[in-house]
C-alpha beads as a LAMMPS data file, in Angstrom:
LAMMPS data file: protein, C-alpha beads

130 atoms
129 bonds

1 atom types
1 bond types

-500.0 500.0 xlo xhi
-500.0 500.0 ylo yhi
-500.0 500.0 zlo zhi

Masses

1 110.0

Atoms # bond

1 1 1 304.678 295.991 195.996
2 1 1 306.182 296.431 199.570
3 1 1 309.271 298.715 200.504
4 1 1 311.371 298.300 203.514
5 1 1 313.336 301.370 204.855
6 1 1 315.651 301.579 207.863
7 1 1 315.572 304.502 210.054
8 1 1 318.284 305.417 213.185
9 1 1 316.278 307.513 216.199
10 1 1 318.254 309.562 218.890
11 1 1 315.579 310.563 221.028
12 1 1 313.318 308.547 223.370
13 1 1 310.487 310.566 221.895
14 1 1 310.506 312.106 218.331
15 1 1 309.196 312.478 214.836
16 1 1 310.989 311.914 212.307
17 1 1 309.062 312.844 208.730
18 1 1 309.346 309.904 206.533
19 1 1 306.993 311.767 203.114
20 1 1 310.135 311.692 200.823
21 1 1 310.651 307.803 201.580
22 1 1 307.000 307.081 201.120
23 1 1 307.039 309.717 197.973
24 1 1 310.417 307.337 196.648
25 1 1 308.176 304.365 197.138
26 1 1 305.511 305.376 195.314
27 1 1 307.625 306.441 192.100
28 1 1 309.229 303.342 192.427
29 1 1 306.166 300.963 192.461
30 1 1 305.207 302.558 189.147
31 1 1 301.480 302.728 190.194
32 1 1 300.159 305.739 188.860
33 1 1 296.540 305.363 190.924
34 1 1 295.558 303.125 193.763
35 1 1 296.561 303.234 197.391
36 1 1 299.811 303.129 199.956
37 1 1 299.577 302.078 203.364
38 1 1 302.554 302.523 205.448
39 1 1 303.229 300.498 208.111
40 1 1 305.300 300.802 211.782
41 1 1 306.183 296.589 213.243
42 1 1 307.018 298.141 216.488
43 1 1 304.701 298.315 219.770
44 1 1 306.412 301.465 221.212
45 1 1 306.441 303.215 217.857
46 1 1 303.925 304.489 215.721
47 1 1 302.719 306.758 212.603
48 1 1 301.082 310.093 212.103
49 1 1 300.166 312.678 209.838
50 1 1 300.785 316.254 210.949
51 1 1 301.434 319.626 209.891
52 1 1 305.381 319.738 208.568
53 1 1 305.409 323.680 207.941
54 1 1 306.463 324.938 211.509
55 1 1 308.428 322.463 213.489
56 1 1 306.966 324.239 216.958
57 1 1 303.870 321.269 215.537
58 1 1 305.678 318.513 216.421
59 1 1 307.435 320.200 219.763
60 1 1 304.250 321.345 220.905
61 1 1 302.350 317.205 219.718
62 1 1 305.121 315.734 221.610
63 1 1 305.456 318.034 224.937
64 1 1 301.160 317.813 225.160
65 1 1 301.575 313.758 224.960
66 1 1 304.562 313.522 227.706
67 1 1 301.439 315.652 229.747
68 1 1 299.106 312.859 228.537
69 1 1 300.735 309.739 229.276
70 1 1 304.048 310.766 231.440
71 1 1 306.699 308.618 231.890
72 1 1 307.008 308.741 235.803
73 1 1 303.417 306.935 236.600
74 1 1 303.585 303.930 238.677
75 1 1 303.307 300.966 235.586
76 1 1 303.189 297.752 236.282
77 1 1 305.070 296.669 232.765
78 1 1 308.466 295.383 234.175
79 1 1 310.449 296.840 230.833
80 1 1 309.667 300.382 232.051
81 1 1 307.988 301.489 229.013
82 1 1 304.798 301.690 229.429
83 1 1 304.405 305.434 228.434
84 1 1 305.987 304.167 225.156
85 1 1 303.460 301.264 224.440
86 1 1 300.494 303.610 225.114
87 1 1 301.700 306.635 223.264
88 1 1 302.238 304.025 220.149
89 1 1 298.774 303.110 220.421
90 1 1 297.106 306.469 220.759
91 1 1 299.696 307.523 216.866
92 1 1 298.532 303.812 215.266
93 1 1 300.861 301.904 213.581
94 1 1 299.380 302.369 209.905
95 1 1 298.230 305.300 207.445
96 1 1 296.681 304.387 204.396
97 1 1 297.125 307.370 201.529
98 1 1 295.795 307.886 198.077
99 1 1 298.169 307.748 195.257
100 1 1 296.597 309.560 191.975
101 1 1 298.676 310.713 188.705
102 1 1 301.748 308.502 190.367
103 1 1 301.900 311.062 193.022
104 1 1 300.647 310.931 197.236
105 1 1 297.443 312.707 197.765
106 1 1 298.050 314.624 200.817
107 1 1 297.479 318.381 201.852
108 1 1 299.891 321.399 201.194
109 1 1 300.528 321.263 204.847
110 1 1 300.489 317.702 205.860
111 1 1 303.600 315.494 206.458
112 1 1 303.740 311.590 207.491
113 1 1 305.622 310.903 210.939
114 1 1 307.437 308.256 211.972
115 1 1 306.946 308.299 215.771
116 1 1 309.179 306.995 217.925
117 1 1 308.301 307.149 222.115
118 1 1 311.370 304.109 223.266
119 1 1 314.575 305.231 221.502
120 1 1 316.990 306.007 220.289
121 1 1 316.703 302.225 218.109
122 1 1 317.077 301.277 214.914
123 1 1 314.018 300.807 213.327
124 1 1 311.847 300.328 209.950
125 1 1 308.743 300.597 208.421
126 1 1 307.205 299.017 205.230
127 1 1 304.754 300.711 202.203
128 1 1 302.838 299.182 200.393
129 1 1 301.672 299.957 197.251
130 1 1 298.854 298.984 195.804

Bonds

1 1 1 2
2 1 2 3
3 1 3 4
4 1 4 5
5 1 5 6
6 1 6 7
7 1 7 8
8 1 8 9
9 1 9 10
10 1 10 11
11 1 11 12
12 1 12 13
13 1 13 14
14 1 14 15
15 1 15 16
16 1 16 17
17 1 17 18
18 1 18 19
19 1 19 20
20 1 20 21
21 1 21 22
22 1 22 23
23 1 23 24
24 1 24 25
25 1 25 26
26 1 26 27
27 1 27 28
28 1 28 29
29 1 29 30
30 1 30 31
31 1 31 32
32 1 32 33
33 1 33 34
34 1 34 35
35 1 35 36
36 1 36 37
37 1 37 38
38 1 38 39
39 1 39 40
40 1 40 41
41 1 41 42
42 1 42 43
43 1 43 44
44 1 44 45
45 1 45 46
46 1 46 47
47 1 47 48
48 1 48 49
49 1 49 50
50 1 50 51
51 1 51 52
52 1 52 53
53 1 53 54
54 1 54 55
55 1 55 56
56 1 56 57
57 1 57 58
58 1 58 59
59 1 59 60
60 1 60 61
61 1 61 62
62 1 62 63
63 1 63 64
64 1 64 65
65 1 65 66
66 1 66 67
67 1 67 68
68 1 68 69
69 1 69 70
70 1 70 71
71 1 71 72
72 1 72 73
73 1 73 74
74 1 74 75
75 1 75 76
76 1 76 77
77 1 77 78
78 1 78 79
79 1 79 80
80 1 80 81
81 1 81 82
82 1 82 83
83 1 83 84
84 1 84 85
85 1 85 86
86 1 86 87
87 1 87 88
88 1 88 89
89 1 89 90
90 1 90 91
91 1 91 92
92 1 92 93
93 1 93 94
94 1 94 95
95 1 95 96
96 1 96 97
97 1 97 98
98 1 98 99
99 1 99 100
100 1 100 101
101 1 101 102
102 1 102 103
103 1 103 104
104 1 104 105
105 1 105 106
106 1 106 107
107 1 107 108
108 1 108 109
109 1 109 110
110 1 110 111
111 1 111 112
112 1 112 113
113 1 113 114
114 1 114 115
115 1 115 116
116 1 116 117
117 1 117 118
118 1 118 119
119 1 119 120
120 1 120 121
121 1 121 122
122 1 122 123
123 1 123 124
124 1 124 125
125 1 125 126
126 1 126 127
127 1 127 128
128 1 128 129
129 1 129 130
């Protein structure tokens, strides 16, 4: 069973924790053990799994990758993204989780991320449920 959701970003470069929607999709599928795999169709977008306790996390995950792959390098991709396209890539654009007892097998601290590194857009991603 696949889900579609819809997100809004309104940064060029943010996470935006997606567990509940992947959590709905999962009760919804009725599945009580197998796997989900949740998917990002965008090239300058991605997916993580992080710690969702202290927000500093994700501040800290996104100033460390502008220091990785900064935006003013000379690129030679005409669209000006280039940053965007390789942050994607280093995030992945799929997770694959555990579901057991109809519920997502994650840790007490972890949280899934949808990264976004060429906003703000409107975007989705799919889970599947398996």
């Amino acid at each position: 069973m696949v889900f579609e959701f819809s997100l809004k970003t309104s940064r060029s470069n943010e996470f935006i924790n997606i567990t509940g929607k992947v959590k709905e999709a999962i009760m919804k599928s009725g599945i009580d053990d197998g796997i989900c795999v949740v998917f990002v169709p965008h090239t300058t977008a991605g997916v993580t799994v992080n710690e969702n306790a202290d927000p500093d996390v994700v501040k800290d995950m996104l100033m460390e990758l502008s220091k990785i792959v900064p935006e003013d390098k000379e690129y030679r991709h005409f669209e000006g993204n280039s940053s965007a396209h390789i942050k994607a890539s280093l995030m992945g654009n799929s997770q694959t989780f555990i579901v057991e007892n109809g519920e997502l097998k994650v840790g007490i601290w972890q949280g899934i991320y949808f990264t976004e590194f060429d906003g703000p857009r409107n975007r989705k991603f799919f889970v599947k449920v398996m």
